[in-house]
C-alpha positions, 0 to 999 in steps of 0.5 A: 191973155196973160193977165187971165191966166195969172188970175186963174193961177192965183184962184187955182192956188187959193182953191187948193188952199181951201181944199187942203184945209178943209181936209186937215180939218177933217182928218182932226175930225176923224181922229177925235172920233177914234178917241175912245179914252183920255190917258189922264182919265184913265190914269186917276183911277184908283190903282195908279200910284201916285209918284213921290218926287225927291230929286235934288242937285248932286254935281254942278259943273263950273268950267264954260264962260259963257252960256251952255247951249247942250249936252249929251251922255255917255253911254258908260253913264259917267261922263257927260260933253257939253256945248257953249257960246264961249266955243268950247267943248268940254268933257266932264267926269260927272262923278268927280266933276272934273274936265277931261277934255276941252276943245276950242273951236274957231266958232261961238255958239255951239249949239249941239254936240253928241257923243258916239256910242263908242264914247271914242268921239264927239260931234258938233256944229253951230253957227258955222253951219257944220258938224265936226267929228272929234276923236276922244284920246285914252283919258276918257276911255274906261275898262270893263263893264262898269265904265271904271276909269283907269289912273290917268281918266280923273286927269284933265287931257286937254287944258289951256295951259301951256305944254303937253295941254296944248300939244294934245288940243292941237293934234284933236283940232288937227283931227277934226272931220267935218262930216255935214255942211248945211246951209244953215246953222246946225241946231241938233246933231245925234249919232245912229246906233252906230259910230258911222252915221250922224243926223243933223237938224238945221235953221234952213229946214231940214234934216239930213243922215251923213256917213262919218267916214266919208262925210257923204250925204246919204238922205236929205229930209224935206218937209219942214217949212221954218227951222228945224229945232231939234231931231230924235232918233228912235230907241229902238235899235232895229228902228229907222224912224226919227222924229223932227220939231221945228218953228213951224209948230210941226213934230214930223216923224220921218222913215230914215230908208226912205227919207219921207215923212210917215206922219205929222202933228200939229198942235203947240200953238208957237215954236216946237223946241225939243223932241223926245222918243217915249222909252218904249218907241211908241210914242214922243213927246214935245216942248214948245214956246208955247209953255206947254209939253205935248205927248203924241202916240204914233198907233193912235196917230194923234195927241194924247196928253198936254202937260201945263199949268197956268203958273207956268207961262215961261217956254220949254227949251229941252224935255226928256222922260225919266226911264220907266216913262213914268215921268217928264222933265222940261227946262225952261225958261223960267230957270226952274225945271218941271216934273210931270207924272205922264199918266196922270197929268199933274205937276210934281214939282220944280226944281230951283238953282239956275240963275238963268234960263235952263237950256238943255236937259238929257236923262242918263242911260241908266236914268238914275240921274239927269243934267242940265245945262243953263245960260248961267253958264253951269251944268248941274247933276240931279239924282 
């Protein structure tokens, strides 16, 4: 009898199987047959403008001795945090290319850091499983709208040297808050519009929202069957979507009040790497090890645009879109940067001066410039 009823389990299961396949096939169906119109058909009519692409290398950062696993802007879109396999984080002047700050932490490979809207803290986490909340001191605080700095900004706050260096890296590990323990290793970590939420993403497949204040798990996101790569949070400010990518080949977009997923695609052929919003929020982007950038619109509930060549054959590591939308970005493996002009679908260029992998990649607020972050263990300033 009890063998009987494991067989029927099992063929139970493999039905199941069969029946959810074939539903995912024709959900496919369905959505090709909606497809009235391909965006780089439309893009190459005559009235589109072509892109002309001049962006070259303004700043390198040298400071990290080891590799550059991320970073993030300011929102006064002058300074820049930065994560490494050498356990630091440093704060850099981007204009100036000074370090502000540093901050030794007692795990290596930082795998993601953020900054606060505020600009008055960082976050963090990495292999030991932990996002860590760091208060900034009044070095990089900036006066005015113009994010000027006062006398002292230009001024390291934190060194390795002996004295008052020391003292301040001290109380700021003494102030250190750990906000999030997953039971994995954190991948991303990003702020909410505000300095009292932060999303995590981590290798044990999920997605979590904590509260800073009292490091309290607010909502738990299940669904990814593999290692959750990276996490986007919405553009727009009254929204409370975000979207996820991982090693299962899966982009999921999750509603943050109710912690359920609202949609997914399937679609690279390997590990999704990064995940980015379109500026409008109605669309994202994703890039995969499958050496192909992916754009996905959430009104047309499938994907609109593949960005690849055959040249390329090296995986994405981090994209981001230029701030109009009209371009994206992807670093690479190949230690080169790729631009794509997003309507019409062809390569603009590539952008050559890493000595290794290009890891991260984000756009600045006001997107007059990006940086990226490689395994060369520099980051470099383009404009």
């Amino acid at each position: 009898m009890a063998g009987n009823k494991n067989a029927s389990h099992v063929d139970t299961i493999e039905s199941l199987k069969k029946e959810a396949e074939q539903l995912r096939k024709k959900l496919q169906e369905d959505r090709k047959n909606l497809n009235d119109a391909e965006l780089f058909t439309m893009g190459k009519k005559p009235e589109t403008l072509n892109l002309s692409f001049q962006v070259r290398c303004r700043r390198i950062l040298k400071g990290h001795t080891s590799k550059v696993l991320d970073m993030d802007w300011s929102l006064d879109k002058r300074r820049i945090v930065s994560s490494s396999q050498d356990g630091k984080i440093l704060v850099w002047d981007a204009f100036t290319t000074n370090k502000e700050q540093a901050i030794s932490l007692p795990t290596t490979w930082v795998n993601a850091c953020a900054y606060a809207p505020s600009g008055g803290s960082i976050a963090c986490g990495g292999l030991d499983n932990k996002c860590s909340v760091f208060p900034l001191h009044s070095a990089t605080s900036t006066s005015g709208s113009g994010g000027t700095t006062s006398s002292s900004s230009n001024k390291p706050a934190v060194t390795s040297s002996a004295g008052q260096g020391d003292s301040t890296a001290g109380t700021i590990m003494q102030q250190r808050k750990v906000v999030a323990m997953h039971t994995s290793y954190i991948s991303a970590c990003t702020f909410t519009h505000s300095d009292y939420q932060i999303l995590t993403a981590s290798g044990d497949s999920t997605c979590a929202l904590w509260d800073v204040e009292s490091s309290q798990l607010l909502q738990s996101f299940h669904g990814h069957q593999s290692d959750v790569m990276d996490a986007a949070l919405s553009p727009c400010e009254t929204g409370n979507l975000f979207i996820s990518g991982g090693c299962d080949k899966t982009a999921y977009v999750w509603d943050m009040r109710t912690a359920k997923c609202v949609q997914s695609f399937q679609t690279h052929d390997s590990d999704i790497n990064s995940v980015r919003w379109f500026p409008t929020g109605e669309a994202f982007a994703t890039g995969s090890d499958d050496a192909t950038i992916r754009m996905y619109d959430l009104r047309a509930d499938r994907e609109i645009a593949c960005f690849s060549k055959d040249s390329v054959i090296f995986g994405v590591n981090s994209i981001d879109f230029s701030v109009s939308g009209r371009m994206i970005f992807g670093a690479c493996n190949d230690y080169l940067v790729h631009a794509w002009d997003t309507i019409r679908g062809v390569k603009l260029g590539a952008l050559f001066g890493h000595e290794n992998r290009v890891s991260c990649l984000k756009m600045s607020p006001d997107g007059t410039a990006f940086c990226t972050g490689s395994w060369d263990s520099t980051l470099r300033v383009w404009a």
